[in-house]
C-alpha positions as CSV (number, residue, x, y, z in Angstrom):
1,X,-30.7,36.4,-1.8
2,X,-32.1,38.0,1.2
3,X,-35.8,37.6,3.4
4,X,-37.5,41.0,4.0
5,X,-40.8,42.3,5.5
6,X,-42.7,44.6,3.4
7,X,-45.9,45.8,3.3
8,X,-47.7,43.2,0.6
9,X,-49.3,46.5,-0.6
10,X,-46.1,47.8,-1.9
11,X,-45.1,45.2,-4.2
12,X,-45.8,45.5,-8.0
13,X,-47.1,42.7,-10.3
14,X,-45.0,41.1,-13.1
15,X,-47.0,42.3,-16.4
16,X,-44.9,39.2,-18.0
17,X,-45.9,35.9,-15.2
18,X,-46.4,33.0,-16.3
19,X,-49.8,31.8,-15.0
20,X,-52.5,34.3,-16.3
21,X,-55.2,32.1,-16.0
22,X,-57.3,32.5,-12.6
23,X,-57.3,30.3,-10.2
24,X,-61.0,28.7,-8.8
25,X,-63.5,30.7,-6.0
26,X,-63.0,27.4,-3.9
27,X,-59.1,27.4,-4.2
28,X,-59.1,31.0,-3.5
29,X,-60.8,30.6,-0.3
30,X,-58.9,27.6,1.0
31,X,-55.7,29.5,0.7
32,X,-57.5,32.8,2.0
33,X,-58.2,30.7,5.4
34,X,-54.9,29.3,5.5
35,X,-53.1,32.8,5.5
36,X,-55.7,33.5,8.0
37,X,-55.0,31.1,10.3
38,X,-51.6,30.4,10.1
39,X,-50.0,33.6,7.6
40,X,-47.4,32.8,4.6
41,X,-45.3,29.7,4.8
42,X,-43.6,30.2,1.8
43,X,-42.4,33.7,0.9
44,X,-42.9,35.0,-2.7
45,X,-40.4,35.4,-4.5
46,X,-39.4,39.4,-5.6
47,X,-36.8,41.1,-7.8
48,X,-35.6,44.3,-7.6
49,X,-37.2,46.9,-10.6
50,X,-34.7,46.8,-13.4
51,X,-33.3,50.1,-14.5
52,X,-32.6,51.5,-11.0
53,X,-36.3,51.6,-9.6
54,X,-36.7,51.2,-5.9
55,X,-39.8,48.7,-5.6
56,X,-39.6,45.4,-6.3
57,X,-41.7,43.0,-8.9
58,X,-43.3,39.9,-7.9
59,X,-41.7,36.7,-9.4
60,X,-43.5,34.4,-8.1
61,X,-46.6,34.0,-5.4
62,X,-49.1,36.6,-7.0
63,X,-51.8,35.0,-5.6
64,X,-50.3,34.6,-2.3
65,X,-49.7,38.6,-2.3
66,X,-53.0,39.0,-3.7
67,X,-54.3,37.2,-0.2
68,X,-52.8,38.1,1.3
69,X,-53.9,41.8,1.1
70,X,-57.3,40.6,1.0
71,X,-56.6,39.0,4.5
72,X,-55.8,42.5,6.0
73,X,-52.2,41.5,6.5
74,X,-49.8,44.3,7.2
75,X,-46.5,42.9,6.3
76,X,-45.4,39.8,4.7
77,X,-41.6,38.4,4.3
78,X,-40.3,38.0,0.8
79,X,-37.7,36.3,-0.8
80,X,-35.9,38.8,-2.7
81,X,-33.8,37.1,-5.4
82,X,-31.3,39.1,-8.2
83,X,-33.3,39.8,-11.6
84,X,-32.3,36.8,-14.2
85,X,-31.0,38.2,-17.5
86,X,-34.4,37.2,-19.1
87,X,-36.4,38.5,-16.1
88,X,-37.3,35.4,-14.7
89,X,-39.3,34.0,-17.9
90,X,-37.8,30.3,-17.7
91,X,-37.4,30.4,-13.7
92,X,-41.4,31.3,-13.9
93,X,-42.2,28.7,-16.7
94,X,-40.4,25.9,-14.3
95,X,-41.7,26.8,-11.1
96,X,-45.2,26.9,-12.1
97,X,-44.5,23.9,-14.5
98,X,-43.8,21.5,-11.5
99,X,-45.9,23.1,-9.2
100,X,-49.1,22.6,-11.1
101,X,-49.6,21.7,-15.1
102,X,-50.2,25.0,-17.1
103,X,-53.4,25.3,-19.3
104,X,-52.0,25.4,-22.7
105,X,-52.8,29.0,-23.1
106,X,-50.5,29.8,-20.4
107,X,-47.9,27.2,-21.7
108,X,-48.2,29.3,-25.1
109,X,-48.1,32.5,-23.5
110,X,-44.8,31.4,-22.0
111,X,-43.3,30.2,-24.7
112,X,-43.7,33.2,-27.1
113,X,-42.5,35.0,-24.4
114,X,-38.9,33.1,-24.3
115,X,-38.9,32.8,-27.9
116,X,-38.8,36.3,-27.8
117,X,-36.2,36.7,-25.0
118,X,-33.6,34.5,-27.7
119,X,-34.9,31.0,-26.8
120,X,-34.6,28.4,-29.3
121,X,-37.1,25.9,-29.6
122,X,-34.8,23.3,-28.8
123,X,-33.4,24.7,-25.5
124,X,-37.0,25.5,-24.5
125,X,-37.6,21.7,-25.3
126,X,-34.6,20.7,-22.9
127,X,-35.4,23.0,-20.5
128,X,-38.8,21.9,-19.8
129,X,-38.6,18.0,-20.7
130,X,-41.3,18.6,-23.5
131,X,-40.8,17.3,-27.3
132,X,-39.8,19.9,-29.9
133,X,-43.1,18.6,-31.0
134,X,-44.8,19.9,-28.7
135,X,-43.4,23.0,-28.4
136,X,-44.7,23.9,-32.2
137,X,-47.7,22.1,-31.6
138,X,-48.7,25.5,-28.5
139,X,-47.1,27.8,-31.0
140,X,-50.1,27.4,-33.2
141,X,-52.4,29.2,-31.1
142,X,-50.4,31.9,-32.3
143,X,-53.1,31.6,-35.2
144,X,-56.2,31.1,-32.1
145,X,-58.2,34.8,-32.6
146,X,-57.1,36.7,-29.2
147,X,-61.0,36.5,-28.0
148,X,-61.4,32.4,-27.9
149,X,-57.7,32.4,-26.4
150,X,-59.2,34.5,-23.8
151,X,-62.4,31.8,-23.4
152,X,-59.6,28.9,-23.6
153,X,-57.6,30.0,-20.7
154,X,-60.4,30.0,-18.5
155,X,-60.2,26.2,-18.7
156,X,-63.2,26.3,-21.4
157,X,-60.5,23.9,-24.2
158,X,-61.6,22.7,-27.5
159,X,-60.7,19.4,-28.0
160,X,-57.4,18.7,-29.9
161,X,-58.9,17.7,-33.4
162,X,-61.3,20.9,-32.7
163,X,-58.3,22.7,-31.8
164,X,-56.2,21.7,-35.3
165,X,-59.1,23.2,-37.2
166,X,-59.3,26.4,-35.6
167,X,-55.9,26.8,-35.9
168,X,-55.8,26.1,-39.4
169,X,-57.9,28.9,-40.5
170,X,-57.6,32.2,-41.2
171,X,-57.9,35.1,-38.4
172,X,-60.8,36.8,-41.0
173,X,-62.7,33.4,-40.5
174,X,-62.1,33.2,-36.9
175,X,-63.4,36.2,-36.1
176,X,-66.6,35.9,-37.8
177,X,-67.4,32.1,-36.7
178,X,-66.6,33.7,-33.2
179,X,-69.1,36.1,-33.7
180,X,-71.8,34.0,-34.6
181,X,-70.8,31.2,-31.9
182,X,-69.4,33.4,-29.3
183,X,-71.2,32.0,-25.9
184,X,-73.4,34.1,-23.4
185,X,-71.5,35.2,-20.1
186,X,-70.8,32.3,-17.8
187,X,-71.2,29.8,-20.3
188,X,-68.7,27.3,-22.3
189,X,-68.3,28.0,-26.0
190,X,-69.9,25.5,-28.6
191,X,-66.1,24.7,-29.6
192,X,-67.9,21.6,-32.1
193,X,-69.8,24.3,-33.7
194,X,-66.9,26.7,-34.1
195,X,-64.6,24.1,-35.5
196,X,-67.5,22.7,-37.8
197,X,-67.8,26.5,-39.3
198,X,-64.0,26.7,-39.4
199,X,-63.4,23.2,-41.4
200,X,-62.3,22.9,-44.8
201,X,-61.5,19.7,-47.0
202,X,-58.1,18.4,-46.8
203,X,-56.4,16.4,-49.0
204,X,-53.2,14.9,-47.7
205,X,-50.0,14.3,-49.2
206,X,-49.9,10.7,-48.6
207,X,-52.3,10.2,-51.0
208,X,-51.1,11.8,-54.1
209,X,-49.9,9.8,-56.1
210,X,-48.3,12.3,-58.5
211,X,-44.5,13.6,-57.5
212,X,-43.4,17.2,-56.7
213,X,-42.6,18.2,-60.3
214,X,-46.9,18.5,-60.6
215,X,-47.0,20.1,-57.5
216,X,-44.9,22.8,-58.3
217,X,-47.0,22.6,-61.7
218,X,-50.6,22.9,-60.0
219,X,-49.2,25.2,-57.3
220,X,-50.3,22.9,-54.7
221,X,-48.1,24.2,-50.9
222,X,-48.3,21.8,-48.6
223,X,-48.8,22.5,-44.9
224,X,-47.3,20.1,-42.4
225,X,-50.3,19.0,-39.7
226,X,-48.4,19.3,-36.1
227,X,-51.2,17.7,-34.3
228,X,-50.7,14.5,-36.7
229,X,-48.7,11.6,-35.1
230,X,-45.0,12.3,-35.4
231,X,-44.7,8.8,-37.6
232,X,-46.7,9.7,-40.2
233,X,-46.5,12.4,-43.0
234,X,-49.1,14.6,-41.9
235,X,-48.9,17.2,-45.0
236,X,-52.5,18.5,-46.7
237,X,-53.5,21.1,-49.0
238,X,-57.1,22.8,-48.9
239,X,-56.7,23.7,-52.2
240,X,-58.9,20.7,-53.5
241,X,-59.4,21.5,-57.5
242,X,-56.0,22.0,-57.8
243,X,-55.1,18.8,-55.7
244,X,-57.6,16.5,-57.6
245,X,-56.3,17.7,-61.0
246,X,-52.7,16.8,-60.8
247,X,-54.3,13.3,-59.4
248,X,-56.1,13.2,-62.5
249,X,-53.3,14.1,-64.7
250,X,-51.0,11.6,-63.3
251,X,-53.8,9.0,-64.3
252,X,-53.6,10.0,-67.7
253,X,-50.1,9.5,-68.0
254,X,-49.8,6.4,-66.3
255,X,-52.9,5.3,-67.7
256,X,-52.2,1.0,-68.3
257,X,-52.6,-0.1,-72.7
258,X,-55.7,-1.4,-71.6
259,X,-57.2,1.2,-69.4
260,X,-59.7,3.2,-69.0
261,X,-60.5,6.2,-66.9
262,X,-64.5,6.2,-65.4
263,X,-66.3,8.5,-62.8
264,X,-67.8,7.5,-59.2
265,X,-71.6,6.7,-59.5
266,X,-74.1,7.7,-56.8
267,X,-73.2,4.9,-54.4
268,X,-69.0,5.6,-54.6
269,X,-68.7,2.9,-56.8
270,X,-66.9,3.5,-60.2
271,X,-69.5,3.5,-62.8
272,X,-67.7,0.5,-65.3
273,X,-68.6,0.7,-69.0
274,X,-72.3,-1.0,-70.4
275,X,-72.3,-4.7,-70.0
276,X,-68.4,-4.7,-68.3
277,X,-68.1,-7.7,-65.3
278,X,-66.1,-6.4,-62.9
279,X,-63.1,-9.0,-61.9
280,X,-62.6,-9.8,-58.0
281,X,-60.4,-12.3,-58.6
282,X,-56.7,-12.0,-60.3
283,X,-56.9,-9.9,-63.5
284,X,-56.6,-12.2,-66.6
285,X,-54.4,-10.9,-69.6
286,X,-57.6,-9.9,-71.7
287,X,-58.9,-8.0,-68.8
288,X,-59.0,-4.4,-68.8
289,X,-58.3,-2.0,-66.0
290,X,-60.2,1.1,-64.6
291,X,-58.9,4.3,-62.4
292,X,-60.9,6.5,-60.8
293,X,-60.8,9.2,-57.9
294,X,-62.3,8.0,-54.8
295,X,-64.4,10.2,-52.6
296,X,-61.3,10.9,-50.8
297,X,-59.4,12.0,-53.8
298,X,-57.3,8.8,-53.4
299,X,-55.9,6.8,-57.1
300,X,-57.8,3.7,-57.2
301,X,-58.4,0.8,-59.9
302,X,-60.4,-1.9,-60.7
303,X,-60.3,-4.5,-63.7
304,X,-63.2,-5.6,-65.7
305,X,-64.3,-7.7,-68.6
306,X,-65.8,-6.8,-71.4
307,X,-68.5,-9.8,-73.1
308,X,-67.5,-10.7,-76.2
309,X,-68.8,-9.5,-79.6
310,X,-71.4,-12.0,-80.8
311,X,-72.4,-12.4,-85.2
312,X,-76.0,-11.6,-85.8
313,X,-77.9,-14.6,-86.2
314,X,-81.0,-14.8,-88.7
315,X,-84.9,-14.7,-86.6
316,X,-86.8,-18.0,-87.2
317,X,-90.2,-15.7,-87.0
318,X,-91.5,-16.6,-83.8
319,X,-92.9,-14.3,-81.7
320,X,-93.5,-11.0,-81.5
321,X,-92.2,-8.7,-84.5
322,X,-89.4,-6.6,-82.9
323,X,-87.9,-9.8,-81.9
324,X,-89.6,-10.5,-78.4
325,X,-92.0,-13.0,-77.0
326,X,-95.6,-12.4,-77.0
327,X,-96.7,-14.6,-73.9
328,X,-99.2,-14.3,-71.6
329,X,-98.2,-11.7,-69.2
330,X,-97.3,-14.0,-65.1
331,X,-98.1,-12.6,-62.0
332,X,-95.0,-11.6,-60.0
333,X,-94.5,-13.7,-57.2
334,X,-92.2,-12.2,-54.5
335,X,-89.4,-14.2,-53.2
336,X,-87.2,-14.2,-50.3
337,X,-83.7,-12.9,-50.6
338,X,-81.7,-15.5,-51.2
339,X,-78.8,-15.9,-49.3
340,X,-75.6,-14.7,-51.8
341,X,-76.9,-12.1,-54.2
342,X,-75.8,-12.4,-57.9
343,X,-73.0,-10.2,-57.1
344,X,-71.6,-12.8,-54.7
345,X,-72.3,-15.6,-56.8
346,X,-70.2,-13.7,-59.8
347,X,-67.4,-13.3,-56.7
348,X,-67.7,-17.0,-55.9
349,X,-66.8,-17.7,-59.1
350,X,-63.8,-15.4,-59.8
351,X,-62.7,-17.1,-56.8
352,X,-63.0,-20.6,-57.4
353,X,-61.7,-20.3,-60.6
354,X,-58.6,-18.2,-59.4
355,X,-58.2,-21.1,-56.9
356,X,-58.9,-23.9,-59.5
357,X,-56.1,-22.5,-62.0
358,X,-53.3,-22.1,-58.6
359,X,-54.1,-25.9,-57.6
360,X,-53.9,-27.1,-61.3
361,X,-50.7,-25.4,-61.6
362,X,-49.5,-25.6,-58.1
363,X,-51.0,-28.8,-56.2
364,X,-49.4,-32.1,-56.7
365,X,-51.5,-34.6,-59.3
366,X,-50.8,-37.9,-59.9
367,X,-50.6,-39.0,-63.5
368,X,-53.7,-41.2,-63.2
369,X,-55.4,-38.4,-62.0
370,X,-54.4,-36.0,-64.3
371,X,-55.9,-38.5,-67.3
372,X,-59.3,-38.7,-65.7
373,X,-59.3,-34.3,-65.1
374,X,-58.7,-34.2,-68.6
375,X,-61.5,-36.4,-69.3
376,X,-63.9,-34.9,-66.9
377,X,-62.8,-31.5,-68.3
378,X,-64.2,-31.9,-72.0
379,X,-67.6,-32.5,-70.3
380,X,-67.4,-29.0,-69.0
381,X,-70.3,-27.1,-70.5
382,X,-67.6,-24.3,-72.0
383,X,-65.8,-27.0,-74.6
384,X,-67.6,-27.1,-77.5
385,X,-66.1,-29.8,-79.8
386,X,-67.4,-32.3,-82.3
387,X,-66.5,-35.3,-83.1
388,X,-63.9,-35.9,-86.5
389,X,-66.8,-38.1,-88.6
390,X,-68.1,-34.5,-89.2
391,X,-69.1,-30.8,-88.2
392,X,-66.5,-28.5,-86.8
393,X,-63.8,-28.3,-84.1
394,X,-64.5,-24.7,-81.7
395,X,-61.1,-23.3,-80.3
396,X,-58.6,-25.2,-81.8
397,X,-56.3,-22.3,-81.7
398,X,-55.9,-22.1,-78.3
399,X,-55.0,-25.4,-77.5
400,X,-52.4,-25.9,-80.7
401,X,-50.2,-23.9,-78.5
402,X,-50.2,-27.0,-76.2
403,X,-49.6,-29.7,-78.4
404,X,-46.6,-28.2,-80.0
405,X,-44.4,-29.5,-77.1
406,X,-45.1,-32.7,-77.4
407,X,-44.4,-33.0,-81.0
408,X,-41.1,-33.4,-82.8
409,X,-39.6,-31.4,-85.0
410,X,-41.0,-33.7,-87.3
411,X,-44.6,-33.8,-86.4
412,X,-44.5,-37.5,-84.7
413,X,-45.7,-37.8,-81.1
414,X,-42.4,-37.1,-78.9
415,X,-43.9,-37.9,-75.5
416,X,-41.4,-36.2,-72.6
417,X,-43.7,-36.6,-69.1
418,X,-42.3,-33.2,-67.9
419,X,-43.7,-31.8,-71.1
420,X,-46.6,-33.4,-70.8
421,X,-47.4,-32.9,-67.4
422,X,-46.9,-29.3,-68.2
423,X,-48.8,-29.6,-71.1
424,X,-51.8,-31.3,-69.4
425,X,-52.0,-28.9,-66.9
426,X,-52.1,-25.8,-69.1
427,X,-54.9,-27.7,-71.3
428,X,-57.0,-28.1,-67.9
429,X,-56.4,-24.5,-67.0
430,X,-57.7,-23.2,-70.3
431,X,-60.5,-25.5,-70.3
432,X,-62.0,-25.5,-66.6
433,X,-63.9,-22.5,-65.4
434,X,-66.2,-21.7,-62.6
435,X,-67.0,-18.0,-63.9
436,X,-70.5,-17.0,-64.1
437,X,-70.6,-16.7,-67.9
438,X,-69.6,-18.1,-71.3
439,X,-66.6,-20.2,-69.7
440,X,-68.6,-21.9,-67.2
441,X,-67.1,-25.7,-66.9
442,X,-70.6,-25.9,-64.7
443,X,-70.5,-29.5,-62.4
444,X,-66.9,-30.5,-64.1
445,X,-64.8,-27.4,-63.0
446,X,-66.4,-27.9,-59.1
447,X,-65.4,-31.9,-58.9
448,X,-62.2,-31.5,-60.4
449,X,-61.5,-28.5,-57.8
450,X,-62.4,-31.1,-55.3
451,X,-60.3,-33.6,-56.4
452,X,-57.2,-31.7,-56.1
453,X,-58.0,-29.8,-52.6
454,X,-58.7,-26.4,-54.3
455,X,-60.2,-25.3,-51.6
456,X,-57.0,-24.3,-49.7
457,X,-56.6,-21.8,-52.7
458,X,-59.7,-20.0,-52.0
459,X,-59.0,-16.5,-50.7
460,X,-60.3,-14.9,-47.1
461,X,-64.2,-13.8,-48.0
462,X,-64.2,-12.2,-44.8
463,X,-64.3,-8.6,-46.0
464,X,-66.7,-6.1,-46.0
465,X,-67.3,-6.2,-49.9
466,X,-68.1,-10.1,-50.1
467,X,-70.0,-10.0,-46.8
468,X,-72.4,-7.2,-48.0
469,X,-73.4,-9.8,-50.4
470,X,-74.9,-12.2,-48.0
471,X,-78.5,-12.4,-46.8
472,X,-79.4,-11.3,-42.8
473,X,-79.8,-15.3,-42.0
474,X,-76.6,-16.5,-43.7
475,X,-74.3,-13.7,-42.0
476,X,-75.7,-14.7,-38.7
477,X,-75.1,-18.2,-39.4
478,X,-71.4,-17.2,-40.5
479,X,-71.2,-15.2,-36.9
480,X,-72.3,-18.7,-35.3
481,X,-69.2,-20.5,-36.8
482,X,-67.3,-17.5,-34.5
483,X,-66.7,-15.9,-31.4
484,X,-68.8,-12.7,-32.8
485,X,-72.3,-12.6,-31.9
486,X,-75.1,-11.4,-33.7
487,X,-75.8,-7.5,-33.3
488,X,-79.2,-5.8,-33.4
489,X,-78.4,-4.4,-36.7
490,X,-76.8,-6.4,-39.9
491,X,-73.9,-3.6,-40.8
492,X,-73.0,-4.0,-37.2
493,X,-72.9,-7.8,-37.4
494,X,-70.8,-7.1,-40.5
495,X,-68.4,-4.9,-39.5
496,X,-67.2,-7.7,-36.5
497,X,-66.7,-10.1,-39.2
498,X,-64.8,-8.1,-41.6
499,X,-62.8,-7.2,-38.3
500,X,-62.9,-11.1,-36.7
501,X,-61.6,-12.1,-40.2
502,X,-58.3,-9.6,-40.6
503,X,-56.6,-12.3,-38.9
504,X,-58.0,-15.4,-39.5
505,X,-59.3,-17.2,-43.5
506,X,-63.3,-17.5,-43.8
507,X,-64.5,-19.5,-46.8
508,X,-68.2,-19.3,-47.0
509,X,-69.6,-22.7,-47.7
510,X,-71.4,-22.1,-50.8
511,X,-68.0,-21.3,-52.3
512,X,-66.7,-24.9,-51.5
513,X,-65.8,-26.8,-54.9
514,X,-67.2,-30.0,-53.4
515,X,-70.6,-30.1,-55.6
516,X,-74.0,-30.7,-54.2
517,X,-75.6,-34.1,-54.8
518,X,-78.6,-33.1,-57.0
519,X,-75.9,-31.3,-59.0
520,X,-74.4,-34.5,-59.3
521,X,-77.5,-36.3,-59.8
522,X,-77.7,-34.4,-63.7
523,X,-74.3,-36.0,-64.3
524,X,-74.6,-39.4,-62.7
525,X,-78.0,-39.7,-64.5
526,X,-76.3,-38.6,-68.2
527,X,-74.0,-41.5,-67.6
528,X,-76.5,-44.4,-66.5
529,X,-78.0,-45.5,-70.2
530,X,-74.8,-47.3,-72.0
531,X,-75.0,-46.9,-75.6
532,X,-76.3,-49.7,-78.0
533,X,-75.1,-50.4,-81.4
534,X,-77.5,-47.8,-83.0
535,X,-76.5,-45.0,-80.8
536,X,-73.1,-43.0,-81.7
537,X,-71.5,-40.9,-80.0
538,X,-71.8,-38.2,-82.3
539,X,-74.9,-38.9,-84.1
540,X,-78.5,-41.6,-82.8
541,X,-80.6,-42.8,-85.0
542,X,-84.4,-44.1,-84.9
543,X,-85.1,-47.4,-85.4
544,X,-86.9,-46.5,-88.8
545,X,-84.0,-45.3,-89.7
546,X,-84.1,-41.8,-89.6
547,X,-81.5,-39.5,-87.7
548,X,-82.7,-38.1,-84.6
549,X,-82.9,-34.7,-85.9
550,X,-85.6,-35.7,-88.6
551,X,-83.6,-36.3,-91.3
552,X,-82.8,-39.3,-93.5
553,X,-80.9,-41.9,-92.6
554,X,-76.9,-41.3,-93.7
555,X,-76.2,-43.5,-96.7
556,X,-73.3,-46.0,-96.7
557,X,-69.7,-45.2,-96.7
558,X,-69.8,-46.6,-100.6
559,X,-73.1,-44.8,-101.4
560,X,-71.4,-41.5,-100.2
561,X,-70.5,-38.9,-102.7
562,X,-67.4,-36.8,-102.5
563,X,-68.0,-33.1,-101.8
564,X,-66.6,-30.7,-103.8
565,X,-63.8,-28.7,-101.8
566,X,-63.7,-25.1,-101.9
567,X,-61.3,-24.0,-104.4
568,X,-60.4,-20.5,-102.2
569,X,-60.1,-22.0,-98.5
570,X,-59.6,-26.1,-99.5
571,X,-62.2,-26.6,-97.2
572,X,-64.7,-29.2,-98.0
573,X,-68.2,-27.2,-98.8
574,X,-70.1,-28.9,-96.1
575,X,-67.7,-28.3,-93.2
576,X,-68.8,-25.0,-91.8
577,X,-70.8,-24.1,-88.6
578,X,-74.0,-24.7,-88.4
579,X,-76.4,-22.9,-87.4
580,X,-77.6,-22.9,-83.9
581,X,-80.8,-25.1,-84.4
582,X,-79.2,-27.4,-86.3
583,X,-77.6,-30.8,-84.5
584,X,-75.8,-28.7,-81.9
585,X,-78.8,-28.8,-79.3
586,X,-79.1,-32.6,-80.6
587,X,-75.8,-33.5,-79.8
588,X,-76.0,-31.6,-75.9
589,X,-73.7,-29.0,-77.5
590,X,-74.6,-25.5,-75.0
591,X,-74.8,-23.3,-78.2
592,X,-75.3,-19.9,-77.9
């Protein structure tokens, strides 16, 4: 290593330096006034030619030779250094590295170029304190078209995501969004519209749900994202027909006994079967299950109900002939939206009842308490059962299953309290409901809920698809109950709940068990008239005798004939199910 003065003129540039990109008019001419005033403090750095030339190549300080001419200086000292075995290439990528961050063009440019002096990736990840990571991450511009390489390194950069995509496609594509895009002289490129031109759907690995046997199959290659967060597998296909029908393949096989596959309707939501309920709460063991494709080609499922199958029943004539009403026609009064749409209402009651069924089978019940539930559960508007002077028992099947443990093998009344604890419990669980159909236990199913604090079992409602049910007023009011206030628009106000709530329960208060008191009042009110001697249980009668329903008066037990039993069933001829005007609506029976 030696200092020399030679005439700035004389030295050659290196075709192979590291910074390309040009430095700014107002750097430029701070340094030009410097070497003006006060010449070179810090020789640049030469090498001699390689292969026996006689001139020497510029290592580093181009700019400073290159002012220096331009400041009429004569002769300049250097610092001339032996050649490195790679020419300088990683002396160059450090110097300039530490003296002032490289654009990632440059950073590229220098990396290709040790790469293709021998340079592993690794050592050039040592070498320069950078991730491996990294390192591939600038080796993509590799697949940048030379022209918007030249437009990046003079500072005009994409953004990373918008780099990503332009990386990802092909050179032919490139060239002619480029050409379309390219900007005027002077100006920045429209990198958001060049990206947009060069994007293509992806669908990423992590959300396949079939293995690599049907990716080999649907010759789906997956490329690994190296802009993606290390943690995460970042692998995606563009090939999306190919992607979505392995998805829906693997559906087919792993399609549940009970399943079906459906479609996405306009909204995104998948289009259930005529007449199904879809099931918010815990799937029970009739329900059935759907999977679908979301928009994001993502396996998803849902579970539904399907009503049940109803016999015919005969017409009595009324109205009009295809089976309809024929009444005056109403003008339509508009209402208000009320605060929890139908859809929430049906959510409420998945979710009471799911909470209902954990507390009856979960929450501690005193004995006592346990006799009244039972009691206050055959009021519930879903038991249907007469009385045993006559008429027909609905469901008795269900429940046999219940009294079998507390019989012995005998048939006599073996009474164990564990058994019929457990016993007593199931029966409530079958019988009390809070679901918007069929099953509803109506008032009954809400107080026993009460009673036993099923509350605590209610699930978080904070989330997006239970709060889209509510009204403008009653998500405001929710927000009041928080730290979140109100925002000019309701999706806004929405979205801070659903994200208030990801850490914290929200029940909303219509989904309380506790019953309101004109719901009681029905009930109380039922109650209030004790019966007399003429009124039964099962069957009133007038004072002139005749049974409510209009008929005559039932004849004494000696007057009574016996009927006739049914020689194929054993079944005594009357005891069959009336029909649905007959004393079921007398006796408060919810027919349907």
């Amino acid at each position: 290593m030696q200092i020399m003065k030679v005439d700035p003129r004389a030295l050659k540039e290196n075709p192979n330096r590291m910074r390309q990109s040009m430095s700014s008019p107002q750097a430029d001419a701070l340094m030009l006034a410097t070497i003006k005033a006060v010449g070179i403090v810090q020789p640049p750095v030469v090498a001699p030619e390689p292969d026996g030339g006689n001139g020497y190549i510029i290592d580093a300080g181009h700019r400073r030779v290159r002012l220096a001419i331009a400041a009429g200086l004569e002769e300049i000292e250097i610092l001339v250094v032996d050649a490195a075995n790679d020419n300088g290439a990683m002396r160059s990528m450090v110097e300039n590295s530490v003296r002032e961050a490289l654009n990632p063009v440059d950073q590229w440019r220098g990396i290709e170029r040790l790469v293709a002096l021998g340079w592993t990736e690794e050592a050039i990840a040592v070498a320069l304190a950078l991730p491996v990571r990294q390192i591939r991450k600038l080796r993509l511009l590799a697949n940048v078209l030379p022209a918007m390489l030249e437009q990046m390194a003079k500072g005009d950069m994409p953004s990373e995501q918008q780099l990503r995509t332009i990386a990802a496609a092909s050179l032919e594509d490139q060239k002619e969004v480029w050409k379309a895009q390219k900007p005027k002289k002077g100006d920045t490129a429209s990198w958001w519209a060049i990206a947009n031109g060069l994007s293509k759907t992806r669908m990423y690995a992590k959300d396949a749900s079939f293995g690599d046997d049907l990716s080999q199959a649907y010759g789906i290659a997956w490329i690994e994202d190296l802009f993606a967060p290390a943690d995460e597998d970042s692998r995606y296909t563009t090939d999306v027909e190919a992607f979505l029908g392995a998805q829906q393949e693997w559906m087919t096989s792993n399609l549940p006994k009970k399943g079906a596959i459906v479609e996405l309707n306009s909204w995104g939501q998948p289009q259930l079967p005529a007449k199904a309920d879809r099931v918010y709460g815990k799937p029970g063991k009739g329900d059935l299950t759907a999977m679908y494709l979301d928009r994001d080609g993502k396996v998803q499922s849902v579970h539904f109900r399907m009503p049940e199958v109803k016999k015919a029943k005969g017409s009595d004539g009324a109205g009009s002939p295809d089976g309809g009403h024929d009444d005056d026609a109403v003008e339509v009064v508009s209402k208000p939206r009320p605060d929890v749409t139908q859809k929430g209402q049906d959510m409420i009651g998945d979710f009471r009842t799911d909470a209902l069924h954990e507390a009856l089978g979960r929450a501690p019940i005193e004995d006592d308490m346990l006799m009244a539930l039972l009691v206050i559960a055959f009021a519930g508007l879903n038991v249907r059962v007469d009385t045993g002077a006559g008429g027909n028992v609905y469901g008795t099947a269900r429940f046999k299953r219940h009294v079998v443990p507390l019989l012995d093998e005998n048939g006599k009344v073996d009474i164990d309290m564990d058994r019929l604890r457990i016993a007593a419990r199931s029966v409530l669980i079958d019988v009390l409901s809070c679901r918007r159909n069929a099953s509803n236990s109506g008032v009954a199913a809400r107080i026993a809920g009460d009673a036993i604090g099923a509350d605590a079992f209610l699930p978080n409602m904070g989330t997006e698809d239970f709060l889209s049910c509510l009204s403008r007023h009653a998500l405001e009011a929710s927000a009041k109950e928080t730290a979140v206030l109100p925002r000019q628009k309701v999706k806004e106000t929405r979205a801070a709940l659903v994200d208030h709530f990801k850490e914290e329960r929200f029940v909303h208060g219509s989904a309380l068990f506790a019953p309101a008191t004109e719901e009681l009042a029905e009930l109380l009110k039922a109650g209030a008239t004790p019966y007399d001697d003429n009124d039964d249980a099962s069957i009133g009668t007038d004072d002139d005798g005749a049974d409510n329903d209009g008929s005559e008066a039932a004849p004494a037990d000696d007057e009574i004939e016996p009927v006739p039993s049914d020689p194929a069933t054993g079944e005594d001829a009357d005891d069959v199910v009336e029909d649905e005007h007959s004393t079921d609506d007398h006796y408060g029976i919810a027919a349907e």
